[in-house]
GUVEX-372132 format. One record per residue (C-alpha): residue number from 1; residue in three letters; chain; x, z, y. Coordinates in steps of 0.5 Angstrom, whole numbers, always signed. Example, Ala and Ser with C-alpha at 12.3 -4.5 7.8 and 13.67 -1.06 7.14 Angstrom:
REM residues 2
<site resi="1" resn="ALA" chain="A" u="+25" w="+16" v="-9"/>
<site resi="2" resn="SER" chain="A" u="+27" w="+14" v="-2"/>
END
This chain:
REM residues 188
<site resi="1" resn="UNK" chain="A" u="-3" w="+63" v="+58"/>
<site resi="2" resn="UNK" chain="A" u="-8" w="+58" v="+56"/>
<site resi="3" resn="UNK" chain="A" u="-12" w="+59" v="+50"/>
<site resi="4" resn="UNK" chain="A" u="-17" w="+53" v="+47"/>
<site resi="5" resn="UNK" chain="A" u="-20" w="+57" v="+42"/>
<site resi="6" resn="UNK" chain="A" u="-19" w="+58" v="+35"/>
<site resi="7" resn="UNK" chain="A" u="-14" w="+54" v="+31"/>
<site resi="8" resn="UNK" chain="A" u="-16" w="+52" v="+24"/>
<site resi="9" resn="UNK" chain="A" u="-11" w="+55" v="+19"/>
<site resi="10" resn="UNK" chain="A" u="-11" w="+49" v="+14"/>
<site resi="11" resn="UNK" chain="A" u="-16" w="+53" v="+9"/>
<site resi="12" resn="UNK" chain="A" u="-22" w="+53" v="+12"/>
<site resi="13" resn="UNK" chain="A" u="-19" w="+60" v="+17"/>
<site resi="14" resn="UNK" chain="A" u="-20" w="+60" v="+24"/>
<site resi="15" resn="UNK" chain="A" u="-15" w="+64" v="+27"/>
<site resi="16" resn="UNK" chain="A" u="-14" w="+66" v="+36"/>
<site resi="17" resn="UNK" chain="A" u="-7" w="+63" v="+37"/>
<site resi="18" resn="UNK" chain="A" u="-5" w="+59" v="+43"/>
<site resi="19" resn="UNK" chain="A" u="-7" w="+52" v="+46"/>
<site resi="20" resn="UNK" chain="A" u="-3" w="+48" v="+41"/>
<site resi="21" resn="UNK" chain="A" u="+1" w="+52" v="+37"/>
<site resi="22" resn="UNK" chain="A" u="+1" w="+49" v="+30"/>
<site resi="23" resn="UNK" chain="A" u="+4" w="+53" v="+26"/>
<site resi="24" resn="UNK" chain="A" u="+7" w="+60" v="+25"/>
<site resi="25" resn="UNK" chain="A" u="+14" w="+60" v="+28"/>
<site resi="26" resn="UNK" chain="A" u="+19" w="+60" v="+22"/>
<site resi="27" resn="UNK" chain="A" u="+25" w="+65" v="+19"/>
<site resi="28" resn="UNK" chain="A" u="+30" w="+62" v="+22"/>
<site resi="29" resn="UNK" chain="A" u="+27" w="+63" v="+29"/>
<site resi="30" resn="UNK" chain="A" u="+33" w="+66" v="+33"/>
<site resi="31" resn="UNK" chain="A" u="+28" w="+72" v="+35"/>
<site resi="32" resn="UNK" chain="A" u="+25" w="+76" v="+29"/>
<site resi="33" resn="UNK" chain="A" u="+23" w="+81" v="+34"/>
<site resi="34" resn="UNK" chain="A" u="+17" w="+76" v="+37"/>
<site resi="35" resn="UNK" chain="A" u="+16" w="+74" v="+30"/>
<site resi="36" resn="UNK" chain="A" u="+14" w="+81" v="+28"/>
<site resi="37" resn="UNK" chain="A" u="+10" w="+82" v="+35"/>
<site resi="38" resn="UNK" chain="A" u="+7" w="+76" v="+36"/>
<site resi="39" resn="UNK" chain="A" u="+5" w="+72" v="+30"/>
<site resi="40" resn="UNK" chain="A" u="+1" w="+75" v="+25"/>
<site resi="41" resn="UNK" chain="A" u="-2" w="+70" v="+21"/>
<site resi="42" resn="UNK" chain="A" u="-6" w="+73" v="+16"/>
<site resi="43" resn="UNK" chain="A" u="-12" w="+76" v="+20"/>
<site resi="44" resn="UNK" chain="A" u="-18" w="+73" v="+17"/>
<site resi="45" resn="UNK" chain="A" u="-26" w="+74" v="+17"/>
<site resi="46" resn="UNK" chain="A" u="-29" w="+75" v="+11"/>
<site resi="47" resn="UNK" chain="A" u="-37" w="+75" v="+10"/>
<site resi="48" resn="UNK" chain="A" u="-38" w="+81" v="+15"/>
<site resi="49" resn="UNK" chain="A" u="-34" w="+84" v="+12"/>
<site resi="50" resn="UNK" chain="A" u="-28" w="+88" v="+17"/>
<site resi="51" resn="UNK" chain="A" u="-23" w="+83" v="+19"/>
<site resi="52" resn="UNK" chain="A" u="-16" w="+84" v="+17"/>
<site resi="53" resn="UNK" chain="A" u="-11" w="+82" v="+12"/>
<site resi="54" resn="UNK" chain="A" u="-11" w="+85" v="+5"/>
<site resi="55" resn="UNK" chain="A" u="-5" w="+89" v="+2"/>
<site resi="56" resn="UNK" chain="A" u="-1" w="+83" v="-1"/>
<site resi="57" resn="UNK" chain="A" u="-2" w="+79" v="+6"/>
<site resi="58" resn="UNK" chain="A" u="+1" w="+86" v="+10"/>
<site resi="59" resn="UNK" chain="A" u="+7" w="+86" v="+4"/>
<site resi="60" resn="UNK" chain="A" u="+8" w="+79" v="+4"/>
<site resi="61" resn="UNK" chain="A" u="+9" w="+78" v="+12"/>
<site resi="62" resn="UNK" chain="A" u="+13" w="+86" v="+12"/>
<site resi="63" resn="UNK" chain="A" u="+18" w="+83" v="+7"/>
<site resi="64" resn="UNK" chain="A" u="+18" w="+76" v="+12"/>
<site resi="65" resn="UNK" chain="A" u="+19" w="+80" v="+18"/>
<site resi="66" resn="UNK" chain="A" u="+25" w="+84" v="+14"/>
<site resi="67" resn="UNK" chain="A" u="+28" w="+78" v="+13"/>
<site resi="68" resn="UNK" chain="A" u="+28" w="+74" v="+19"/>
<site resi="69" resn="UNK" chain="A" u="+33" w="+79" v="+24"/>
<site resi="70" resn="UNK" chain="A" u="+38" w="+73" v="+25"/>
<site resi="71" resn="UNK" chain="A" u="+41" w="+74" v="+32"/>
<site resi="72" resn="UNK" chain="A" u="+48" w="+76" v="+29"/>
<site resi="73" resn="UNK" chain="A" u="+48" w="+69" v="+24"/>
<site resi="74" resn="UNK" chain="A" u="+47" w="+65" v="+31"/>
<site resi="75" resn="UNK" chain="A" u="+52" w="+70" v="+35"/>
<site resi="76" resn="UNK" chain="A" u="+48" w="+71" v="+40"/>
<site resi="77" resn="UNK" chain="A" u="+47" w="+79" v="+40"/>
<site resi="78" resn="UNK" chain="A" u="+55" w="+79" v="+40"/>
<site resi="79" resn="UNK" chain="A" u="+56" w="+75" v="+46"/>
<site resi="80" resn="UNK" chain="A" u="+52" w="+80" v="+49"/>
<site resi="81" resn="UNK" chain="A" u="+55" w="+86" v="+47"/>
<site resi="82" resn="UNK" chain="A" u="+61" w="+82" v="+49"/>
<site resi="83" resn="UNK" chain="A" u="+58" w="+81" v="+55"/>
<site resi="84" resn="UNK" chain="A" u="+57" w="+89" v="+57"/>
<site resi="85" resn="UNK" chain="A" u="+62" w="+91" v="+55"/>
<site resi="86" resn="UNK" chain="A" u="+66" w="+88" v="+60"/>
<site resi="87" resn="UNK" chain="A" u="+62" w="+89" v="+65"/>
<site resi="88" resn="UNK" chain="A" u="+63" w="+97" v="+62"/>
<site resi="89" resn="UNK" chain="A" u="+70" w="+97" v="+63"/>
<site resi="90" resn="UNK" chain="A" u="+70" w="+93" v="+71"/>
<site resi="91" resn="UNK" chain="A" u="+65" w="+99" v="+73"/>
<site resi="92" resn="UNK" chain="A" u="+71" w="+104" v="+69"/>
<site resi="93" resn="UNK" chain="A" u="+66" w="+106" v="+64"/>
<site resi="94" resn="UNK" chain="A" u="+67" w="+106" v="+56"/>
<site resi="95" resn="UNK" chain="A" u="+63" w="+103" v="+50"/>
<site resi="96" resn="UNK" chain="A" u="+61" w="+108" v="+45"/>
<site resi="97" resn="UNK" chain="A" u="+59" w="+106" v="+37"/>
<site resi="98" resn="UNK" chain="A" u="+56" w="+111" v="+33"/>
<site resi="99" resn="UNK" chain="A" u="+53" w="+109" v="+26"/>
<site resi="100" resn="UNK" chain="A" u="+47" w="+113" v="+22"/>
<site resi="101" resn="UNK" chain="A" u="+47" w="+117" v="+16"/>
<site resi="102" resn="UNK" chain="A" u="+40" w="+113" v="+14"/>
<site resi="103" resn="UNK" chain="A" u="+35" w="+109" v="+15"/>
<site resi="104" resn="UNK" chain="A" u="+33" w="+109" v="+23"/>
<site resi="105" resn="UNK" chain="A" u="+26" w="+107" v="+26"/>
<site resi="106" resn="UNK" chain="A" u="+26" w="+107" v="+33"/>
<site resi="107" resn="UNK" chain="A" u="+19" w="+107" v="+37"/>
<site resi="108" resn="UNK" chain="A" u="+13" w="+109" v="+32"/>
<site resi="109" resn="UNK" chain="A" u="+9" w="+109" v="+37"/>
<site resi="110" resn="UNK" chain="A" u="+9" w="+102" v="+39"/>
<site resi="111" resn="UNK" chain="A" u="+2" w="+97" v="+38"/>
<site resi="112" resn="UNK" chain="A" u="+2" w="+93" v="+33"/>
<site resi="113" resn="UNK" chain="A" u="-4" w="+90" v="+29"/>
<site resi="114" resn="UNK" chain="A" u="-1" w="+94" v="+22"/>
<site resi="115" resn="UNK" chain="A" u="-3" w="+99" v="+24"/>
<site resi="116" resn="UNK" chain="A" u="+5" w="+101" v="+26"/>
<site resi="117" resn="UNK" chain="A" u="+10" w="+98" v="+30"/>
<site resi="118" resn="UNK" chain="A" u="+17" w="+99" v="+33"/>
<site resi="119" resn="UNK" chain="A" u="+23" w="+96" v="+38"/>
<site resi="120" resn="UNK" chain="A" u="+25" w="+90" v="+39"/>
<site resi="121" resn="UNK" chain="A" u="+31" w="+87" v="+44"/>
<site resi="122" resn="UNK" chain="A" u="+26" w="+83" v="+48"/>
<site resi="123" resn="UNK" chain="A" u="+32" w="+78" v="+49"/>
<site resi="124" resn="UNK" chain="A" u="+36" w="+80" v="+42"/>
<site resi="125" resn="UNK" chain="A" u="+30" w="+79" v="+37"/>
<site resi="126" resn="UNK" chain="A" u="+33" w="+85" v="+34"/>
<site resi="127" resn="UNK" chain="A" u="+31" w="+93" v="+33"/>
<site resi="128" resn="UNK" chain="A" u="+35" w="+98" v="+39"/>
<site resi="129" resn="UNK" chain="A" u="+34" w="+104" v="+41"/>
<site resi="130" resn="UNK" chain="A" u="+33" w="+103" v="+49"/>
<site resi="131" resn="UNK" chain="A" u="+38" w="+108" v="+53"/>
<site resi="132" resn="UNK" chain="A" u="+33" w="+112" v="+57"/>
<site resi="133" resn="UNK" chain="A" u="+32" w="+115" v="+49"/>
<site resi="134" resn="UNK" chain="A" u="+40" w="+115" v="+48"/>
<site resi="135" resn="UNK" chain="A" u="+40" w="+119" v="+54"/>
<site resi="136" resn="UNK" chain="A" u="+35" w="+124" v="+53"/>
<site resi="137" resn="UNK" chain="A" u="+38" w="+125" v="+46"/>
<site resi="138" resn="UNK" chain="A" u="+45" w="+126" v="+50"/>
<site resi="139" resn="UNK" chain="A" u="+43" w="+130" v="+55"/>
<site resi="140" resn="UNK" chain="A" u="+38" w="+135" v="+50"/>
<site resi="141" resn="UNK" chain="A" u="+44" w="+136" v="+45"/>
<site resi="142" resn="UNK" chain="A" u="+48" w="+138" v="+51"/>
<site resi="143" resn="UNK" chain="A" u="+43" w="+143" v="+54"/>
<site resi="144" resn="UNK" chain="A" u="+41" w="+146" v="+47"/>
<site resi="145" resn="UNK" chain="A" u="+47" w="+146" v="+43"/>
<site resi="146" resn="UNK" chain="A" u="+53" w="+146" v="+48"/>
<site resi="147" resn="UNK" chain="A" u="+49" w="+150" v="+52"/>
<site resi="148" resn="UNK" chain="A" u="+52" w="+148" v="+59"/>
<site resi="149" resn="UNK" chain="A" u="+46" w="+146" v="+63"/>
<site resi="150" resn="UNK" chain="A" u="+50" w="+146" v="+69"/>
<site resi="151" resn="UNK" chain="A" u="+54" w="+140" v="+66"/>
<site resi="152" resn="UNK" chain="A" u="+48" w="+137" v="+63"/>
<site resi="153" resn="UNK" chain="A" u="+45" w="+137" v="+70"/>
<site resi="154" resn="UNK" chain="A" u="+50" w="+134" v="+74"/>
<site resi="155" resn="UNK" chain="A" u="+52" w="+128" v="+69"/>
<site resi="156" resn="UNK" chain="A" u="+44" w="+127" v="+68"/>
<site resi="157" resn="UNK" chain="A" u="+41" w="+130" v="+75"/>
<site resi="158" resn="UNK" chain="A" u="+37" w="+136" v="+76"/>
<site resi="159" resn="UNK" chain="A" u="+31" w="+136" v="+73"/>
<site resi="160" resn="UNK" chain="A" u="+27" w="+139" v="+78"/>
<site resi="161" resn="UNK" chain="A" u="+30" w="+134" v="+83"/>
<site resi="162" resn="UNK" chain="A" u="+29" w="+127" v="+84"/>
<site resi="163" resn="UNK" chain="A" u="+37" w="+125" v="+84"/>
<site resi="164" resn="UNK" chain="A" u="+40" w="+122" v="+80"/>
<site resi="165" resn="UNK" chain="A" u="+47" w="+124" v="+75"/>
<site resi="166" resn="UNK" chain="A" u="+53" w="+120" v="+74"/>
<site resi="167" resn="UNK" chain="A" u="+51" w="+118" v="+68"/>
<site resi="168" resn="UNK" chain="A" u="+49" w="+110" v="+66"/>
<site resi="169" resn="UNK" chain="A" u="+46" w="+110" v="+60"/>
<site resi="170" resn="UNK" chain="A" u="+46" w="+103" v="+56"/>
<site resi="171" resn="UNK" chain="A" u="+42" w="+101" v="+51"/>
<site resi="172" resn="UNK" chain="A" u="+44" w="+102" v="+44"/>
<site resi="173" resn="UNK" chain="A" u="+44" w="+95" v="+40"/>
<site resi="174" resn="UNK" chain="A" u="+46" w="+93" v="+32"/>
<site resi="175" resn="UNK" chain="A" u="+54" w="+92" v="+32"/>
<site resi="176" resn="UNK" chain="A" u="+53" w="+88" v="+25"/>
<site resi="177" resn="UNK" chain="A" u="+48" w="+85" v="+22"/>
<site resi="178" resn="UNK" chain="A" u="+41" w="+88" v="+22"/>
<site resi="179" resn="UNK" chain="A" u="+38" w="+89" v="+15"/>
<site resi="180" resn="UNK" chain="A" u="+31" w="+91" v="+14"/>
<site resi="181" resn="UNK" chain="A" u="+28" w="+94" v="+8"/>
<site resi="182" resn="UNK" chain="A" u="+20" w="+95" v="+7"/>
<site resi="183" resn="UNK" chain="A" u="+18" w="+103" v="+6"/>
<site resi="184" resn="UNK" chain="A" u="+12" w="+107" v="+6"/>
<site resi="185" resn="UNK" chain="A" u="+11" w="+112" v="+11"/>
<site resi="186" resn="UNK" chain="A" u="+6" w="+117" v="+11"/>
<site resi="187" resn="UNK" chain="A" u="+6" w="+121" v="+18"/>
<site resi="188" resn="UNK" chain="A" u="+1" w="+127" v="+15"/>
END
């Protein structure tokens, strides 16, 4: 990766972007993932003072970011589930689609510059919940609810044994159009 020094922003700015990077990516860029992880535009020094981007600059580039998940306008999230579940179905596996009641956020603990991030498909642009988080919500719901440990440890593996269970779990990704909504949240 070069790196040539800071770009001037156009206002007098200075920001640490990539040799010959000119401009932020736009909202109609297919990844909205690299958008939000990558290109935060409104970092800025002022006179001493603690770097960062105001309020109004973090509610300006959240509601960007909240607009941009474009992956299902250009098909191609579509074409990769499409992709999958075929090879689900020559491995004589099965798709399952489920929907939330509610908003969902998945991995609040990821880095970010604001402070709090989430998962994005590296590929997609769009937010998942990656299958080893699927298959722990499966399996805890079969040790803890049904209460079949015995079951739960011959599709997922025994958990004191480095085996493997008989079960693949797959990445959840959006069926539809993702939509993202700007909120507060306070973790106290």
């Amino acid at each position: 990766m070069l790196i040539d020094g800071p770009e001037e922003r156009g206002d007098g700015q200075l920001l640490p972007l990539h040799a010959g990077m000119q401009k932020r990516p736009t909202a109609d860029s297919p990844n909205a993932g690299l958008l939000f992880d990558k290109y935060l535009d409104k970092w800025h020094f002022a006179n001493g003072t603690e770097p960062g981007p105001t309020s109004k600059e973090k509610s300006g580039f959240y509601a960007g970011a909240a607009g941009s998940v474009t992956a299902y306008s250009s098909n191609l999230a579509k074409a990769y589930i499409e992709r999958r579940r075929r090879l689900l179905y020559a491995l004589k596996g099965r798709a399952v689609s489920a929907s939330t009641g509610w908003r969902l956020v998945s991995g609040l603990g990821s880095t970010h510059p604001l402070e709090t991030g989430f998962m994005w498909h590296r590929t997609l642009g769009v937010p998942y919940l990656p299958g080893s988080s699927v298959k722990g919500m499966m399996r805890a719901w079969l040790t803890h609810w049904i209460r079949d440990a015995e079951r739960a440890d011959t599709l997922f593996g025994d958990s004191g044994d480095t085996g493997m269970g008989r079960l693949i779990v797959f990445d959840a990704i959006p069926m539809d159009k993702v939509i993202l909504e700007v909120d507060i949240m306070n973790p106290h």
